[in-house]
C-alpha positions as CSV (number, residue, x, y, z in Angstrom):
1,X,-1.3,-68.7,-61.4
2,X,2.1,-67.1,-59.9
3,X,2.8,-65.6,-63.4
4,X,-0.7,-64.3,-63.6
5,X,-0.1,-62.7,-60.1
6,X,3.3,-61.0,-60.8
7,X,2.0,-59.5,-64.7
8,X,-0.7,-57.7,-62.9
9,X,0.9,-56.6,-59.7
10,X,4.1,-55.5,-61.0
11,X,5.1,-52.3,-60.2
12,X,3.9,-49.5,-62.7
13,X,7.2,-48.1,-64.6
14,X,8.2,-44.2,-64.6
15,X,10.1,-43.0,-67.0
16,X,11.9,-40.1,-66.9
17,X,11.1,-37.9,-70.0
18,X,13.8,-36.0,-70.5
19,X,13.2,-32.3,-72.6
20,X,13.5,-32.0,-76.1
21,X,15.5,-29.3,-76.3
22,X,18.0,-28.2,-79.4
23,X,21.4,-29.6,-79.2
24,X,22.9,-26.1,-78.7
25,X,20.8,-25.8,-75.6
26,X,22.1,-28.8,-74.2
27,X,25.8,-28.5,-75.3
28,X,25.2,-25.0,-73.1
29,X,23.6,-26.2,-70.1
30,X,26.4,-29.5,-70.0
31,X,29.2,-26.6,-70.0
32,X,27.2,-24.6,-67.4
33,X,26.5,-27.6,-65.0
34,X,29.8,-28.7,-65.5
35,X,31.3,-25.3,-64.7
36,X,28.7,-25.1,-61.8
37,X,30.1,-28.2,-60.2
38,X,33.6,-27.3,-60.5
39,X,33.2,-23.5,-59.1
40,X,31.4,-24.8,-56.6
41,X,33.5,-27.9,-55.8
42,X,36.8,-25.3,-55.5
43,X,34.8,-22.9,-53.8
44,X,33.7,-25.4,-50.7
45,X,37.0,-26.8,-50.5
46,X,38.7,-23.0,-50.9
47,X,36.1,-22.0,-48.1
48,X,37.1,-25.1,-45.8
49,X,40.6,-24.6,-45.8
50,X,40.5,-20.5,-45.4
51,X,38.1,-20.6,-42.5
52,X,39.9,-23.1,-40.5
53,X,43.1,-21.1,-41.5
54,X,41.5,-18.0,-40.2
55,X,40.1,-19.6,-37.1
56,X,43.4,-21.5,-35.9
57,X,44.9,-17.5,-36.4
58,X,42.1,-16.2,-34.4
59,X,42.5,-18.9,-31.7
60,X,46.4,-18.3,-31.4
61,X,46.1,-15.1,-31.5
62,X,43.7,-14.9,-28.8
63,X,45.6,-17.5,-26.4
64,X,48.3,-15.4,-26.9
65,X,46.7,-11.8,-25.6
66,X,44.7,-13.9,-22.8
67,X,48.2,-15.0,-21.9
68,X,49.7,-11.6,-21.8
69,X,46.9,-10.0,-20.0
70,X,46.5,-12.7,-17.6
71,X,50.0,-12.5,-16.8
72,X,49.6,-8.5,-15.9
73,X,46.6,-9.5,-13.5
74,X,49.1,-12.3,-11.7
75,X,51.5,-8.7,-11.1
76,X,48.9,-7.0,-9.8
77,X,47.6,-9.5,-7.7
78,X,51.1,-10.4,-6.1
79,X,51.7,-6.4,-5.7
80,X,49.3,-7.2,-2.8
81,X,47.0,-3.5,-3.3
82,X,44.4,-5.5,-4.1
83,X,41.7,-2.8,-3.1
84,X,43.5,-0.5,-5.7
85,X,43.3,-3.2,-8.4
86,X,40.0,-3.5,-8.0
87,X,39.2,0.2,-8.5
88,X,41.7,0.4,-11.5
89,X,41.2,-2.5,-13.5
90,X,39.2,-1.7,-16.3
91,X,42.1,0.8,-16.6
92,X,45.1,-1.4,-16.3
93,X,43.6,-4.6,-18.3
94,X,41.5,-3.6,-21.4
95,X,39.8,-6.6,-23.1
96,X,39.3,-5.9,-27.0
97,X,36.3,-4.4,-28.3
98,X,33.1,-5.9,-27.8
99,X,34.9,-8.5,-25.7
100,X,35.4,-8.9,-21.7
101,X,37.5,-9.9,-19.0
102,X,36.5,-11.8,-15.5
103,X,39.0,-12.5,-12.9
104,X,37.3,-14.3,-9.6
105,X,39.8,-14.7,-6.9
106,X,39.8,-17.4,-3.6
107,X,37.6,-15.6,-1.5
108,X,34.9,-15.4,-4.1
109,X,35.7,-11.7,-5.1
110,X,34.7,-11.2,-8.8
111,X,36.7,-8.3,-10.9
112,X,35.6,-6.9,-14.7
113,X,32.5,-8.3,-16.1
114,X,29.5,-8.2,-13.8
115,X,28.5,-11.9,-15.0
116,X,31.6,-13.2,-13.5
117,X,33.1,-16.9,-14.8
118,X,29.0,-17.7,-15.3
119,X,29.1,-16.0,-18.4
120,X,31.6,-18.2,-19.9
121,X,30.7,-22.2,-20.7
122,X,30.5,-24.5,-17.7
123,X,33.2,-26.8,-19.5
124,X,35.6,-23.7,-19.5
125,X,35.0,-23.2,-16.2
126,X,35.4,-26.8,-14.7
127,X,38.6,-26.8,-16.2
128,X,40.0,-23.6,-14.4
129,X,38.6,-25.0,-11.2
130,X,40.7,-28.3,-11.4
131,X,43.9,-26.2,-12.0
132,X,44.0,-26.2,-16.0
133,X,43.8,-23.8,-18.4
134,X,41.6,-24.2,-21.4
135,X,39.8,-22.5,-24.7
136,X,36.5,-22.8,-26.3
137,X,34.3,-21.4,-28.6
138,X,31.0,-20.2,-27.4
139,X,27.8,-18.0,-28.3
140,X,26.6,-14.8,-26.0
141,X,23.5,-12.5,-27.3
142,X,23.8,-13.8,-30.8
143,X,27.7,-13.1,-31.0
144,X,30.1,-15.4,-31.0
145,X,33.3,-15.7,-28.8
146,X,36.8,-17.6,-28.3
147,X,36.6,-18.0,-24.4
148,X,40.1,-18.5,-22.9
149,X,40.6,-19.6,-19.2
150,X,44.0,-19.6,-17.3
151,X,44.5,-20.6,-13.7
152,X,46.3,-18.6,-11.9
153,X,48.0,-20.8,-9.4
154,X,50.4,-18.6,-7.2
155,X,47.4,-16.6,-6.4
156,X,44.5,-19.2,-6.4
157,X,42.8,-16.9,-8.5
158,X,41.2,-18.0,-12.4
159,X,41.4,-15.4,-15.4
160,X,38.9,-15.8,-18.0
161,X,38.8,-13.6,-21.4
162,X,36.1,-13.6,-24.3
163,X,37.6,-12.4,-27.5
164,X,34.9,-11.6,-30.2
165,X,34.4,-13.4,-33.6
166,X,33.0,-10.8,-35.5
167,X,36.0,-9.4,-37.8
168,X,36.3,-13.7,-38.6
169,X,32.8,-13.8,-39.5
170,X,32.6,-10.8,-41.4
171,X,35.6,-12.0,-43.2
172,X,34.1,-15.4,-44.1
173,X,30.8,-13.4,-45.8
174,X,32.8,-12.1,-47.7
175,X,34.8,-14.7,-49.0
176,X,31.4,-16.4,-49.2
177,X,30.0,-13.5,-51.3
178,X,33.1,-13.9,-53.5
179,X,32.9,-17.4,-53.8
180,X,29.1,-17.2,-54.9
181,X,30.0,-14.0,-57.4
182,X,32.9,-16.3,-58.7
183,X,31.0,-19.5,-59.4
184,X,27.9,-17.5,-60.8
185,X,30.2,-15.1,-63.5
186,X,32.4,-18.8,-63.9
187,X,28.8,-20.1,-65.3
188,X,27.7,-17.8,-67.4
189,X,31.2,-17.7,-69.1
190,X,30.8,-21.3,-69.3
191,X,27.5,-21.1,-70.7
192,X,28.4,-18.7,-73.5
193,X,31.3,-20.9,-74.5
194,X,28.6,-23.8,-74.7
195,X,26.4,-21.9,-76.5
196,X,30.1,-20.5,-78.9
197,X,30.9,-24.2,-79.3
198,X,27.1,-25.5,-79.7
199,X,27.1,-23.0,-83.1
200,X,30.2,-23.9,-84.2
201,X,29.6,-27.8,-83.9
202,X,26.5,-26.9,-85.6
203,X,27.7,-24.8,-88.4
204,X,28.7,-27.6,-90.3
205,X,25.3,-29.3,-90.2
206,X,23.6,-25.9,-91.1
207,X,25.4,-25.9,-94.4
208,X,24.9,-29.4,-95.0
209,X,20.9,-28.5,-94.3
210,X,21.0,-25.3,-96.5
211,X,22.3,-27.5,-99.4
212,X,19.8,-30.1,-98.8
213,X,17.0,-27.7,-98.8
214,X,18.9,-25.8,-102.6
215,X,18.8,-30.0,-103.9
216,X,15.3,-30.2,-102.7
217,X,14.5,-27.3,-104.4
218,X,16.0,-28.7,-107.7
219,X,19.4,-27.3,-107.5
220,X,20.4,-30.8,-108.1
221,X,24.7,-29.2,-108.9
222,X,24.6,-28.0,-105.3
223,X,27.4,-29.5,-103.2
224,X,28.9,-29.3,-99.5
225,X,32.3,-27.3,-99.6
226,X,34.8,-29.5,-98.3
227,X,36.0,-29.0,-94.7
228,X,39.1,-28.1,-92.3
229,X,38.0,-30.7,-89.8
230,X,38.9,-34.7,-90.8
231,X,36.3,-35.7,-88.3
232,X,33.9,-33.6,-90.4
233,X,35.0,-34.5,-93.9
234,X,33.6,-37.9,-94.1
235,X,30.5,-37.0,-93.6
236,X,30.5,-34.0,-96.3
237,X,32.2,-37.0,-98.7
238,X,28.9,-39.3,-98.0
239,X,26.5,-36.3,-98.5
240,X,28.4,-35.3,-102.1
241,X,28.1,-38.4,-103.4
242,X,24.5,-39.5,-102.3
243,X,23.8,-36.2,-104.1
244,X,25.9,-37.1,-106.9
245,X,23.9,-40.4,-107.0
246,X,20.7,-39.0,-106.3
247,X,21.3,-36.4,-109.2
248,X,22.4,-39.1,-111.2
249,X,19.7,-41.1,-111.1
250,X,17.0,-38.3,-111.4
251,X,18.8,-36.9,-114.6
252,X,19.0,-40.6,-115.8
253,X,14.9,-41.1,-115.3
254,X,14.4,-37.7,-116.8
255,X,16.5,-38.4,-120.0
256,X,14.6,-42.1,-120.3
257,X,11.7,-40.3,-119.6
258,X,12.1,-37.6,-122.9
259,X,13.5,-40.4,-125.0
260,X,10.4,-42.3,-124.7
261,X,8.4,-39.8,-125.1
262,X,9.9,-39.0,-128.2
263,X,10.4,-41.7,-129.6
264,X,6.8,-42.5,-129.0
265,X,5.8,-39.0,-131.1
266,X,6.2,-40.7,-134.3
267,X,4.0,-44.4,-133.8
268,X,1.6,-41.6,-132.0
269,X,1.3,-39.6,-135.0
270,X,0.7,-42.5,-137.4
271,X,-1.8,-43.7,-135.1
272,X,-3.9,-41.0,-134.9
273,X,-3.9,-40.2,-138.9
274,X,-5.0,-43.6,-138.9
275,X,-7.3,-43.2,-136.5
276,X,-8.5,-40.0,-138.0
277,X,-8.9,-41.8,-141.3
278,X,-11.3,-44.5,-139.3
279,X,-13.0,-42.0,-137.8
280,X,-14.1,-40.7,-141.3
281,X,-15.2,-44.1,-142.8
282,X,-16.9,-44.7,-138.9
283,X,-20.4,-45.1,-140.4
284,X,-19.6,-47.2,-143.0
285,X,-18.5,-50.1,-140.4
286,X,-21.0,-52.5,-138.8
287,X,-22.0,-51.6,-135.2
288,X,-20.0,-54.1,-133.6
289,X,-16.5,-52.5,-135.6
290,X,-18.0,-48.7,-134.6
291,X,-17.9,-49.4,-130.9
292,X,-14.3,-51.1,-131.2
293,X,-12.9,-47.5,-133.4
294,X,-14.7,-45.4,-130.6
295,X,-12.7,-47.5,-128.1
296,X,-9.5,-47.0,-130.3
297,X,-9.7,-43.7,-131.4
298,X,-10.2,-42.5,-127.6
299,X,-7.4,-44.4,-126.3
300,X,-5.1,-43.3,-128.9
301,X,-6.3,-39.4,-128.6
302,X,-5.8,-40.1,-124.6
303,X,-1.8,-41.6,-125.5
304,X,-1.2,-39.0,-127.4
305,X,-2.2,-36.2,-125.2
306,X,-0.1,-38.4,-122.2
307,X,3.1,-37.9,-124.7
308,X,2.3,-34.1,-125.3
309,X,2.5,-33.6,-121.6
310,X,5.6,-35.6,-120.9
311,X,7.8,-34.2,-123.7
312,X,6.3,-31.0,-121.7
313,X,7.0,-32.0,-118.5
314,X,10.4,-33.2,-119.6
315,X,11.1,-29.3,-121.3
316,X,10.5,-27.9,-118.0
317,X,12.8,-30.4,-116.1
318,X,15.4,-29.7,-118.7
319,X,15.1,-25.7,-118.1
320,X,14.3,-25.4,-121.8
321,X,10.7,-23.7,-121.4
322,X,11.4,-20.4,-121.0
323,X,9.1,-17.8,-119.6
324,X,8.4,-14.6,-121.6
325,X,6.2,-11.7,-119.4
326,X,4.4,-9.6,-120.5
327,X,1.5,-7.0,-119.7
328,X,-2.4,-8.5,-120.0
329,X,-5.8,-8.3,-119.0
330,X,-6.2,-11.1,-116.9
331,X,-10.2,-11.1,-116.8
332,X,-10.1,-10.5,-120.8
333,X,-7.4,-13.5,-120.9
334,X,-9.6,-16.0,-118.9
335,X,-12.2,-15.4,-121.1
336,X,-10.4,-16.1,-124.2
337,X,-9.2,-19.2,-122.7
338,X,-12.9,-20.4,-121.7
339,X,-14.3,-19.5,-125.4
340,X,-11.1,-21.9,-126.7
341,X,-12.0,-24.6,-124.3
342,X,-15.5,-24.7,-125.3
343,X,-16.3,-22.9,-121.9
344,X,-17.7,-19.3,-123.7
345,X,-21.1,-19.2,-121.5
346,X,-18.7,-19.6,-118.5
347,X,-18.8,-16.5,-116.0
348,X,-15.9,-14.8,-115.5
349,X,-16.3,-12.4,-112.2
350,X,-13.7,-9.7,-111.6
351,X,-14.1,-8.5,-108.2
352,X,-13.0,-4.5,-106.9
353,X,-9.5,-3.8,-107.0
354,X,-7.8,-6.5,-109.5
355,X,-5.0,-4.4,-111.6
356,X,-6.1,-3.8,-115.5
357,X,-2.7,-5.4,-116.3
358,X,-0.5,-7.6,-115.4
359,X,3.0,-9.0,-116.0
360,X,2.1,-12.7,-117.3
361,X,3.3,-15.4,-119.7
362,X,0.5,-15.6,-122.5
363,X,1.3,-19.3,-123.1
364,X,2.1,-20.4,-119.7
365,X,-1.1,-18.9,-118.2
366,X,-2.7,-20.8,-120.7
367,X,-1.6,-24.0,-119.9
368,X,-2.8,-23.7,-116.1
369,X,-6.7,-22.1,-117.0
370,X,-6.5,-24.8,-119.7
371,X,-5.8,-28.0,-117.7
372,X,-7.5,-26.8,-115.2
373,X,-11.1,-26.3,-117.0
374,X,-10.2,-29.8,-118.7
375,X,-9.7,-31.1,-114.8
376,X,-13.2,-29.5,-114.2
377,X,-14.7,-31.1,-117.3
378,X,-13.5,-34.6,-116.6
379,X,-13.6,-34.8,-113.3
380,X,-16.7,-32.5,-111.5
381,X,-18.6,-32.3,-114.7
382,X,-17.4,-29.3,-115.8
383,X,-16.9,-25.3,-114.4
384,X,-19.3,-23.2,-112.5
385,X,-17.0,-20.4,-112.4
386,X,-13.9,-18.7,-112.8
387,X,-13.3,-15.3,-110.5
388,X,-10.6,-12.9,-110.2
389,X,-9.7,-11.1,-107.0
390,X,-6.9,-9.4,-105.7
391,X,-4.5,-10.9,-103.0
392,X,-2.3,-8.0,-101.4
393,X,-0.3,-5.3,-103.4
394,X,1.4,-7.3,-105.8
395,X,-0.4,-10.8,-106.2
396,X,-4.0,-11.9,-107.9
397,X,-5.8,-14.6,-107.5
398,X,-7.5,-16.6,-110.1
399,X,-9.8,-19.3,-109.4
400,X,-12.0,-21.6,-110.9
401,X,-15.1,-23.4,-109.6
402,X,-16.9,-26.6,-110.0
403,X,-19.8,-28.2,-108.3
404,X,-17.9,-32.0,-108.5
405,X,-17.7,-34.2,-105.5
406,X,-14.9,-32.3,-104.2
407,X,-11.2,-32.7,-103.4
408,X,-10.9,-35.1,-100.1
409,X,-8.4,-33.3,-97.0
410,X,-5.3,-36.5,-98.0
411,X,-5.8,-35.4,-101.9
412,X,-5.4,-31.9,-101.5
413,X,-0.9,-31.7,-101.5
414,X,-0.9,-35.3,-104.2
415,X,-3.2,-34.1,-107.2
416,X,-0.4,-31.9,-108.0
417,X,1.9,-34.6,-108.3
418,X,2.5,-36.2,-111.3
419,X,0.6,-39.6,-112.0
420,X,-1.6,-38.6,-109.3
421,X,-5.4,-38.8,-108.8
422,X,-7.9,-38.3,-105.9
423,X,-10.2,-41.0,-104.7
424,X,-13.0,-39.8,-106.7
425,X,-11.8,-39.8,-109.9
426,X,-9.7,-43.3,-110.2
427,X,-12.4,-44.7,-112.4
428,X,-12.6,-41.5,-115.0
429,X,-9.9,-40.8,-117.9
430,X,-7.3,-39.1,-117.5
431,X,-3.5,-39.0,-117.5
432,X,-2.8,-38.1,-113.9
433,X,-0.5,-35.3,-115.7
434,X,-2.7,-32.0,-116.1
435,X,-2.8,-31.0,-112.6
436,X,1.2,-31.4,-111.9
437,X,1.5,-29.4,-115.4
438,X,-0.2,-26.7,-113.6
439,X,2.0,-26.8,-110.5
440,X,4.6,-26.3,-112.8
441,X,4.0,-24.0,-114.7
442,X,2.7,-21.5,-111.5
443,X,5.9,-22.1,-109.8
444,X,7.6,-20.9,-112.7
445,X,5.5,-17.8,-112.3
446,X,6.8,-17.0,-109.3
447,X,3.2,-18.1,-107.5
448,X,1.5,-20.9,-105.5
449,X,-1.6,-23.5,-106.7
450,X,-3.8,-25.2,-103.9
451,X,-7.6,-26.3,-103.8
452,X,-10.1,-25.9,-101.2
453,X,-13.8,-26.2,-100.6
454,X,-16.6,-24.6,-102.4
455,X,-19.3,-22.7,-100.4
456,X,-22.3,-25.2,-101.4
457,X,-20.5,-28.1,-102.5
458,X,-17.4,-28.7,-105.0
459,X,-14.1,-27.3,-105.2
460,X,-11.9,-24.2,-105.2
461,X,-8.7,-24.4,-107.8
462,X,-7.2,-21.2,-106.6
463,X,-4.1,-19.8,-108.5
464,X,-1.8,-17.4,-106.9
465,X,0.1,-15.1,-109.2
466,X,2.6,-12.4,-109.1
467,X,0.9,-9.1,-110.5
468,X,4.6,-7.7,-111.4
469,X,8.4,-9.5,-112.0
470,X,9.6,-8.2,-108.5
471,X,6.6,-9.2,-106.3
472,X,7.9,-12.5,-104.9
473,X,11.2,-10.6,-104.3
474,X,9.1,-7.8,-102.4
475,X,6.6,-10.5,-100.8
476,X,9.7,-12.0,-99.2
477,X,11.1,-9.1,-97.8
478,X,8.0,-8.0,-96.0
């Protein structure tokens, strides 16, 4: 029951998310805290220590001048002309500017400022009344003073001067101002050296990234160039050789890969001579032995094509299918294909603005229309449509139609890998190969293959091809 009690009224937990920001940004902003708590930290103490420094100047200073001028009111006083003192004293004792002298003697006569002692603080005052002399800081109109009071004992009289703290204050601004400027121009310097160290820190993994993307690419020789920096160099040692070993192993796999498949070529062809020779005597075998040489002579047909397309695939891993340009009709191309795929009633739409020629590989272009009419065929019950239109300055698209069940939204990146099929067509024949054959050989072009929805049902295979050698060069540069 307690337990129960405690799960449900425990306190809800908050956690702090902190920002996701780049590692450069927060290497910067530790340096410009950092440099913010230390300017600041000097600055307070620097401040401390200079305004005490200044005050304890201005306070001796001023006990001394209260002093002096209180000792020239004690000559005057024991002169005896006190009449004449009285008409004379702002002439014989000057305060400093914007402060002012009182001098109240035993009888209650009051000399120099019209407040008298009441303008100075009450504690100030008591003191000169029992005899002592004393200092304190006090406030007046919005300015502020150092009041010093001296008794005059010979002459029962009490002097009292107010010297003014404005040159002090105006001096602290300033230091303030200075302090502020320093700690502000202290952080940005700080935060430029963050952001200077964040990129150099960072430099290392940026070339480690670059070479990762060149090996992703299939510049499998690529390596990290060794560095300065022994904290650094274990990690570029690790990255070489998980290349080396990942290079290693692909090569290895590509190399099994070709071997089989060549070494398959030869039972292939005996197999399907034999099969050929079956398929000749077919209707002299019962119906039971027709049905089991259907089931053969399709299986072989469909191993043989699988080893055509890996001894393919395994030239264009190898770099050994080379790509020879030249100029052609596209529209006039796509139709010759179509009539050699048994596709010759096929439309072929050429919409406003596609070039009369372009710079294409014959054989190449063939392989992509083929496989992908054969994709059509097998898998959506055939074409509806192929359609070329332009796509920019330099690029053309070609793109063939079927009315099939469609290509689903997960499918639509793995059909173009090898061994691959889309949920709809597990169940039908195929080798899984045709499709990645085409990925390959576009990239080779220079271009881009991707599939989309059919207005009406079905799917789009959509080719994008270079209309010259230099577009992809010009494409990028835009």
């Amino acid at each position: 029951m307690f337990g129960w009690l405690r799960r449900h009224l425990r306190r809800p937990r908050f956690r702090l998310r902190t920002p996701n920001w780049p590692l450069r940004t927060k290497v910067s902003i530790f340096f410009g805290l950092l440099a913010l708590v230390a300017s600041v930290s000097l600055s307070v103490v620097t401040y401390t220590f200079a305004r005490s420094s200044l005050l304890d100047e201005r306070v001796a200073s001023a006990k001394n001048l209260a002093i002096s001028n209180a000792s020239r009111v004690l000559s005057e006083l024991r002169s005896g002309d006190v009449e004449d003192f009285s008409t004379h004293f702002d002439e014989k004792i000057n305060p400093q500017d914007n402060g002012f002298i009182s001098v109240q003697l035993a009888d209650g006569q009051v000399f120099g400022d019209i407040r008298g002692p009441e303008g100075f603080p009450e504690q100030l005052q008591e003191a000169v009344e029992d005899g002592r002399s004393g200092l304190q800081r006090f406030g007046r109109s919005g300015d502020h003073y150092i009041g010093v009071g001296v008794y005059l004992a010979s002459v029962d009289a009490a002097y009292f001067e107010a010297f003014p703290l404005e040159s002090t204050e105006r001096n602290l601004r300033s230091l303030i101002i200075a302090f502020s400027a320093g700690s502000g121009v202290t952080v940005l310097l700080a935060s430029s050296i963050g952001v200077w160290t964040g990129r150099r820190l960072l430099r290392p993994l940026q070339r480690i990234t670059d070479v990762a993307g060149d090996i992703a690419g299939g510049d499998l020789a690529t390596r990290v160039a060794p560095e300065r920096d022994s904290d650094l160099q274990p990690l570029v040692n690790s990255f070489n050789g998980m290349a080396d070993a990942v290079q290693a192993r692909i090569e290895r796999e590509e190399r099994f890969a070709s071997d089989v498949s060549h070494e398959l070529r030869s039972p292939i062809t005996a197999l399907a001579a034999a099969t050929d020779v079956l398929e000749r005597r077919r209707d002299e075998l019962p119906e039971r032995s027709k049905q089991a040489v259907d089931v053969v002579i399709n299986q072989v047909r469909r191993f043989d094509r699988m080893v055509l397309d890996l001894l393919e695939l395994a030239r264009i891993d190898a770099g050994a299918a080379d790509t020879h340009l030249e100029r052609a009709d596209v529209a006039a191309l796509c139709r010759r294909i179509a009539r050699r795929y048994s596709e010759a009633d096929l439309p072929v739409d050429v919409a406003a603005g596609v070039p009369s020629a372009v710079a294409i590989d014959r054989i190449r272009f063939e392989r992509i229309l083929g496989n992908l009419l054969d994709n059509a065929t097998h898998h959506a019950g055939g074409a509806k449509r192929i359609s070329v239109e332009p796509a920019g300055d330099s690029f053309v698209d070609v793109v063939v139609e079927d009315a099939g069940p469609g290509v689903d939204d997960a499918d639509r990146t793995r059909i173009f890998e090898r061994f691959a099929r889309g949920h709809a067509s597990l169940h039908r024949v195929g080798t899984g190969l045709g499709l990645a054959l085409v990925a390959e050989h576009v990239h080779a072009l220079g271009g881009e293959v991707w599939v989309e929805d059919r207005p009406g049902g079905g799917a789009r295979f959509v080719v994008h091809l270079p209309t010259r050698p230099d577009a992809n060069e010009s494409e990028a540069g835009t």
